[in-house]
N, C-alpha and C positions, 0 to 999 in steps of 0.2 A: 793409275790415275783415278781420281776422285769423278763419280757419277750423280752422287745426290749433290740437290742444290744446296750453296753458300748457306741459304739462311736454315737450313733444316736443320733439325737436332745432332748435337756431336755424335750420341751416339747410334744415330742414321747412317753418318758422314764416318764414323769410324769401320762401321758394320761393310762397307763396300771397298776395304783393303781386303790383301788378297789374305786368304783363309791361315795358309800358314802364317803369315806375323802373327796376324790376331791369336791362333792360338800359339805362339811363341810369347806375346805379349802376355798375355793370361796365365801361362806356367810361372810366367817371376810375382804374379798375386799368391797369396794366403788362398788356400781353399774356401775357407769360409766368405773371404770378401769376392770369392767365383761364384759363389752361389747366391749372397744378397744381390749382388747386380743383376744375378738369373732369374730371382724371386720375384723383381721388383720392376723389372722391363720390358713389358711385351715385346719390344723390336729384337731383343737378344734371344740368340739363338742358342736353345739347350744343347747342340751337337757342339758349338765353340767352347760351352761349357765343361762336357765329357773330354773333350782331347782337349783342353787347356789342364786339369785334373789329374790325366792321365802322363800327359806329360812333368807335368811338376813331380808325379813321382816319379816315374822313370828315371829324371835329374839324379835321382836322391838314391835310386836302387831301390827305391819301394814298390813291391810287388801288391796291386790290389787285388781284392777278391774278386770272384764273382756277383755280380747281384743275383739275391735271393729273390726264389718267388713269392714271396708276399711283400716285396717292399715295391711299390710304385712308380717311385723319383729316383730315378737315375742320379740323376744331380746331389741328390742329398745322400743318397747311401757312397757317391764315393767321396763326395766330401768330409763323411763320417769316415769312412775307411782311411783318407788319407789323414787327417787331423790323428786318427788315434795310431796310426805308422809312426809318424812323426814325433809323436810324445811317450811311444814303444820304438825306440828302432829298433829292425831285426837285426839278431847277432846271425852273420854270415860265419862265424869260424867262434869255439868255444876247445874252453882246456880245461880240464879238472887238475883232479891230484897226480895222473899217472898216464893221463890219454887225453886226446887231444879230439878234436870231430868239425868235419869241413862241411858246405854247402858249396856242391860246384854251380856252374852257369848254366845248368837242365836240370836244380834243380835236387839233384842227388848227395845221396851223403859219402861220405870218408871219414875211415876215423885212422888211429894210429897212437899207440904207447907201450905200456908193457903192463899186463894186467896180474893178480894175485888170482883170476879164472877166467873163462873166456866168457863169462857172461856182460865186462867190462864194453870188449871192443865193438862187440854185435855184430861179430863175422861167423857166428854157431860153435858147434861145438870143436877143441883141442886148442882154437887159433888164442894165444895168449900174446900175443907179440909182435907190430908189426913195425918198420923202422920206416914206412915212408905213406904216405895216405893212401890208403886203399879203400876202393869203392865196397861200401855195405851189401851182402846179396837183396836186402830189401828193398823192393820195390816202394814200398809204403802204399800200398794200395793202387798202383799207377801217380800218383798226387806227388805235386812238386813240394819240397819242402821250403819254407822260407826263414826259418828262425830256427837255431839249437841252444843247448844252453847243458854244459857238463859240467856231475857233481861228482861228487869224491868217489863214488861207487857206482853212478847211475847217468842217465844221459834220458834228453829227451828233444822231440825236433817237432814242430809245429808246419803244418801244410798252409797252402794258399788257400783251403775251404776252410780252415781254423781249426781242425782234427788237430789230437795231440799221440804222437806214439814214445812210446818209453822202452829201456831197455835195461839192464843190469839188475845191480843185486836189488832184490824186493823184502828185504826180513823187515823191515819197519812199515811195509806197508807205500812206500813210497812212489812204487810204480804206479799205482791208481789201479789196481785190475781188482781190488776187492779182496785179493790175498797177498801173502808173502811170499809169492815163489818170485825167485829169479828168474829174468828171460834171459835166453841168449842169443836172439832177435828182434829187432824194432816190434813192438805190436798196440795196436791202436788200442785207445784208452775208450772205452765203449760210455763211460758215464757221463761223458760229452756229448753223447747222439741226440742231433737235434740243436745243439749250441754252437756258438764260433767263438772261439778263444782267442783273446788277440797277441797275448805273449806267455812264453815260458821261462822258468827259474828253476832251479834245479839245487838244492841244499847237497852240505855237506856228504851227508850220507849215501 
């Protein structure tokens, strides 16, 4: 039941439903129109803001990041983060020429094909072949992955901090590590340290 008075502002009179609708109501908004009513309303409360946000992605399987320590506004860094999910979605599951690579629900990868070396599947060394998803020994750093994306020789998978790890054959340079070796491990791409990547692609090669 309704506590502010009749003549007070709507959204006085909306602000005193109970927490969950308001933020149920607020996840069927645009991010961005969550954060001009935040920007613009003293009565509005930035907590209805943050889980209205967080829920709209959750809907969607969008996993946010964490907020960085030099950004200030809650409000605005996730409305950035979800805006740029939304116009990147993460690829939960990718296939190349010859292997396939999964994102389970923690987070973790699998892959599975049949590779011309074992540096394709990113299980180490002999494993060239696998017929059903099997989990990668890599950890990825402890970090959740949320996006992959597999190329004709190479694979790569993006975290929830925006780290990029790569694997497979390296002769053109493609892996990002500054040389041409092949990995035959996930191994994080170091020339990102310090940056947050918001999606990966993965070429032919």
């Amino acid at each position: 039941a309704f506590t502010a008075s009749p003549s007070a502002p709507l959204l006085a009179r909306l602000l005193d439903l109970p927490t969950e609708l308001l933020v149920r109501a607020l996840s069927r908004c645009d991010p961005a129109d969550i954060a001009r009513v935040a920007a613009v309303s003293l009565l509005f409360h930035a907590s209805l803001a943050l889980e209205g946000i967080r829920l709209w992605a959750q809907e969607r399987g969008f996993e946010l990041p964490a907020q960085p320590e030099g950004e200030s506004c809650a409000v605005r860094w996730l409305c950035y983060s979800a805006l740029l999910r939304e116009s990147n979605p993460p690829a939960r599951a990718a296939a190349g020429e010859r292997h396939s690579v999964f994102i389970d629900g923690e987070g973790r990868l699998s892959s599975c094909g049949s590779a011309p070396s074992p540096v394709l599947l990113g299980h180490g060394e002999g494993v060239t072949r696998l017929n059903t998803p099997t989990r990668l020994p890599s950890p990825l750093g402890g970090e959740r992955a949320v996006s992959v994306s597999a190329g004709g020789f190479h694979s790569l998978a993006l975290t929830g901090s925006g780290a990029v790890w790569s694997w497979g054959m390296g002769g053109f340079g493609q892996l990002g590590h500054g040389d041409e070796q092949n990995q035959l491990l996930p191994k994080k791409i170091e020339a990102f340290a310090g940056q947050r990547v918001i999606t990966v692609s993965a070429g032919a090669a």
